[in-house]
VEXVO-681664 format. One line per field, with one value per residue: x, y, z of N, C-alpha, C in turn. Coordinates in nm, 3 decimals, padded with zeros to 5 digits. Layout:
neast	c(X_...)
nnorth	c(Y_...)
nup	c(Z_...)
caeast	c(X_...)
canorth	c(Y_...)
caup	c(Z_...)
ceast	c(X_...)
cnorth	c(Y_...)
cup	c(Z_...)
This chain:
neast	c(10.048_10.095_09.873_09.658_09.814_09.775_09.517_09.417_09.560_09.787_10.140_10.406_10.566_10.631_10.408_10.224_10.255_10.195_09.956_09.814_09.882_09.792_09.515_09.529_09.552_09.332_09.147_09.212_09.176_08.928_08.788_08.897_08.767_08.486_08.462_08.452_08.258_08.011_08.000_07.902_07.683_07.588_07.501_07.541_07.661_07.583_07.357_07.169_07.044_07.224_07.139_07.068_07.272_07.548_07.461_07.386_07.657_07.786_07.686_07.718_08.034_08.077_08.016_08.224_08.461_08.468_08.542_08.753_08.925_08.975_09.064_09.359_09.421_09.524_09.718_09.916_09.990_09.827_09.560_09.379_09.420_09.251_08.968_08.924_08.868_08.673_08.469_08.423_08.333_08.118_07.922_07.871_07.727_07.492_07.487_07.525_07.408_07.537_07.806_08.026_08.069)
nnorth	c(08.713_08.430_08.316_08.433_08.319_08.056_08.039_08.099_07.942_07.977_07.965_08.088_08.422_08.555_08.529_08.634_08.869_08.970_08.922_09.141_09.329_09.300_09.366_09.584_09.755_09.665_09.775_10.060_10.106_10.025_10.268_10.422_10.351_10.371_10.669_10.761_10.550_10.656_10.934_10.911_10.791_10.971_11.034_11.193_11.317_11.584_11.575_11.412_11.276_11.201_10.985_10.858_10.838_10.734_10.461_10.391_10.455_10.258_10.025_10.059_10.018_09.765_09.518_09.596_09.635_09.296_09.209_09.357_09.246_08.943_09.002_09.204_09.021_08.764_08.885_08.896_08.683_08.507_08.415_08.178_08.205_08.409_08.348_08.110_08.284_08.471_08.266_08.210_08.450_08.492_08.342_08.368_08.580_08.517_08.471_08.169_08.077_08.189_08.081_07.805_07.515)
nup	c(01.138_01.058_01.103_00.944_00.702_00.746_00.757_00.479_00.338_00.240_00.145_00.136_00.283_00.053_-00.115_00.040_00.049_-00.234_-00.251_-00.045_-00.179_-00.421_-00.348_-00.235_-00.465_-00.614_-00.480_-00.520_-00.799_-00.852_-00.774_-00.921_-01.163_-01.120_-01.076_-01.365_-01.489_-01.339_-01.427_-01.701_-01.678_-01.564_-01.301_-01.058_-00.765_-00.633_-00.780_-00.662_-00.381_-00.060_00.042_-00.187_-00.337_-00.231_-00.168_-00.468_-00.582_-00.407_-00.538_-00.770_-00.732_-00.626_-00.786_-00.998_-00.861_-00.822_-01.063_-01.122_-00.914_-00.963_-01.254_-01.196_-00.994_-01.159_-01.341_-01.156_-01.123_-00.943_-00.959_-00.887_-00.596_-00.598_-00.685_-00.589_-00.357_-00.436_-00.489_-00.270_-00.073_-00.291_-00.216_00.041_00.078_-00.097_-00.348_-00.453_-00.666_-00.913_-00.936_-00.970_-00.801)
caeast	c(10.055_10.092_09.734_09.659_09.863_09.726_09.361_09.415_09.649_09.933_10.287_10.513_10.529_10.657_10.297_10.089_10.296_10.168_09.812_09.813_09.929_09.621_09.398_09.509_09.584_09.226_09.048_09.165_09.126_08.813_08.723_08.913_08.701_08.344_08.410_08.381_08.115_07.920_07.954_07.826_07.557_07.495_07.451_07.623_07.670_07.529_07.217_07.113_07.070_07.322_07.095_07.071_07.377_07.644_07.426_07.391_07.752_07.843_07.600_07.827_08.165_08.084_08.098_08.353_08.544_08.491_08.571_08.877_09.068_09.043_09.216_09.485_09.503_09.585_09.833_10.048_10.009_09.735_09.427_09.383_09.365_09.167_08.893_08.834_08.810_08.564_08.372_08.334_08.283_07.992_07.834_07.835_07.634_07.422_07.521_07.591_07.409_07.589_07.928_08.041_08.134)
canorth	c(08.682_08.332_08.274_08.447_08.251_07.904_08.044_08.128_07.844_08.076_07.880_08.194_08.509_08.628_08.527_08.743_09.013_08.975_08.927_09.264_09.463_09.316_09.413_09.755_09.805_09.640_09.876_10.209_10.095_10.039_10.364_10.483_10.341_10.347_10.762_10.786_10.512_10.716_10.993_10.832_10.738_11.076_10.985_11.286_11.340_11.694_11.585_11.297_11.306_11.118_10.901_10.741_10.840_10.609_10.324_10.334_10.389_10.077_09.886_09.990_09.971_09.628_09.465_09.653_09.576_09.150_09.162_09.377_09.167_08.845_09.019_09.198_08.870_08.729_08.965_08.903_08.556_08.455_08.380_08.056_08.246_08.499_08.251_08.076_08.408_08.518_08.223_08.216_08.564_08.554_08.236_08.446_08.683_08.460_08.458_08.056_08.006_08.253_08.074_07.642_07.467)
caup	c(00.998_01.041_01.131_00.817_00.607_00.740_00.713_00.319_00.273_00.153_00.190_00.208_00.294_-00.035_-00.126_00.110_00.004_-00.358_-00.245_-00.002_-00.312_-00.500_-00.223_-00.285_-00.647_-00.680_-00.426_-00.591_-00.915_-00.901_-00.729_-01.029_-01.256_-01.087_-01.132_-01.525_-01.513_-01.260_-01.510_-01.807_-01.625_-01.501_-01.140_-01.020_-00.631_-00.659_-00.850_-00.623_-00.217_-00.047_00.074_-00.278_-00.411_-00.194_-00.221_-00.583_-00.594_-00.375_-00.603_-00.885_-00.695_-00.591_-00.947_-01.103_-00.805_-00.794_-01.166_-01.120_-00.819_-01.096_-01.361_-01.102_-00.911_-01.264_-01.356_-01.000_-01.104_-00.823_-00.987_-00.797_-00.454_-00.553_-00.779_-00.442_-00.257_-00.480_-00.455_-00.127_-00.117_-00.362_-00.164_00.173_00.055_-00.090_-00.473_-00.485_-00.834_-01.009_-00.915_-00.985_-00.742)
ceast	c(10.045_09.914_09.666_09.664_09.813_09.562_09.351_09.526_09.772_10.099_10.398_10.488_10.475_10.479_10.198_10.120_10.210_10.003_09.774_09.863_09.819_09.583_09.406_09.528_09.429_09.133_09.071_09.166_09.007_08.756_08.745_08.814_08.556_08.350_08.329_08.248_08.006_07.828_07.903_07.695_07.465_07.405_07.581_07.591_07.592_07.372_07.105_07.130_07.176_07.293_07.053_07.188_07.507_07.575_07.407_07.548_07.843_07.836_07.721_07.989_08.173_08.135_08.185_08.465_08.590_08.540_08.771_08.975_09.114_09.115_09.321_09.545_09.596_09.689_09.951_10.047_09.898_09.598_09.387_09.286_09.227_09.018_08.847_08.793_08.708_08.465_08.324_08.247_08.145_07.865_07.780_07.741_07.495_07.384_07.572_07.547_07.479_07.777_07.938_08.095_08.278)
cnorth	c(08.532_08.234_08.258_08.392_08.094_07.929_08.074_08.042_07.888_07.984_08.002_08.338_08.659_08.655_08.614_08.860_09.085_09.000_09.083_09.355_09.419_09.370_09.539_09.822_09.786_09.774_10.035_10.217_10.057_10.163_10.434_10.551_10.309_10.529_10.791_10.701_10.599_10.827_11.006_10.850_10.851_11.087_11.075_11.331_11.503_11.725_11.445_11.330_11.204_10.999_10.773_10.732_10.762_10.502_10.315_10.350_10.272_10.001_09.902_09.972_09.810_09.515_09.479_09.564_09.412_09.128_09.229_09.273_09.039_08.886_09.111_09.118_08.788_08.788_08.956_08.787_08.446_08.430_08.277_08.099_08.323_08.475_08.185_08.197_08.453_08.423_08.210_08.347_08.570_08.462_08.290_08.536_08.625_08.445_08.280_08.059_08.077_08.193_07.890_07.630_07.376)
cup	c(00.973_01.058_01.018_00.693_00.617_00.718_00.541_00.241_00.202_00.245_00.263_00.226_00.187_-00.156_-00.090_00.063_-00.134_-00.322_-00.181_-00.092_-00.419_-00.481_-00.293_-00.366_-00.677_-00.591_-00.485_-00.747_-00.960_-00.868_-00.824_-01.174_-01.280_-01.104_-01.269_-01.574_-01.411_-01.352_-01.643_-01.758_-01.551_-01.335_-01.075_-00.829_-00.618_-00.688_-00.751_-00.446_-00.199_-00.006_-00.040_-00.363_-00.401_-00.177_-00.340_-00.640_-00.561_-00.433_-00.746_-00.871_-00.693_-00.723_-01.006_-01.035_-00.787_-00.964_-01.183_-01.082_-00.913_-01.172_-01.271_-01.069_-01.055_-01.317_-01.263_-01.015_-00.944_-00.828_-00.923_-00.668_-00.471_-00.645_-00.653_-00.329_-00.290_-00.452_-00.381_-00.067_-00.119_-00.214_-00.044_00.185_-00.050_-00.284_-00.543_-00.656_-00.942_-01.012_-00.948_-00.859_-00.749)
């Protein structure tokens, strides 16, 4: 844990705690809320092979999900951490212009 905490600059523990309960408030809330957009959208697992159906749901997990963890992280009080996580994030994957430096 301590490795952890000096690679993400986190002071205490009571910190990581907060961030690992993002993590996972943000990951099933978006899975939450990439169903009903799925079904809007009529992109039904049934009607689509699977071969296009979990990549066009990743494509719309992915967004939902980088917009979620900001407002969660904001809500636990951690927008900060998770504003540089994202940016680096986006930059890794090769999203720099959509982000400031």
């Amino acid at each position: 844990m301590e490795r952890l905490k000096e690679k993400w600059g986190i002071t205490s523990n009571f910190q990581l705690v907060i961030i690992f309960i993002v993590f996972s408030v943000t990951g099933s809330l978006s899975l939450l809320v990439s169903g009903p957009l799925l079904d809007f959208l009529c992109i039904k697992q049934d009607l689509f092979s699977p071969y296009i159906f979990w990549p066009l749901r990743i494509l719309i997990v992915f967004p939902i999900y980088q917009l979620l963890i900001l407002i969660v992280g904001t809500l636990f009080g951690q927008f900060n951490f998770f504003w540089s996580f994202e940016k680096k994030m986006l930059s890794r994957i090769g999203l720099k212009k959509f982000i400031e430096k």
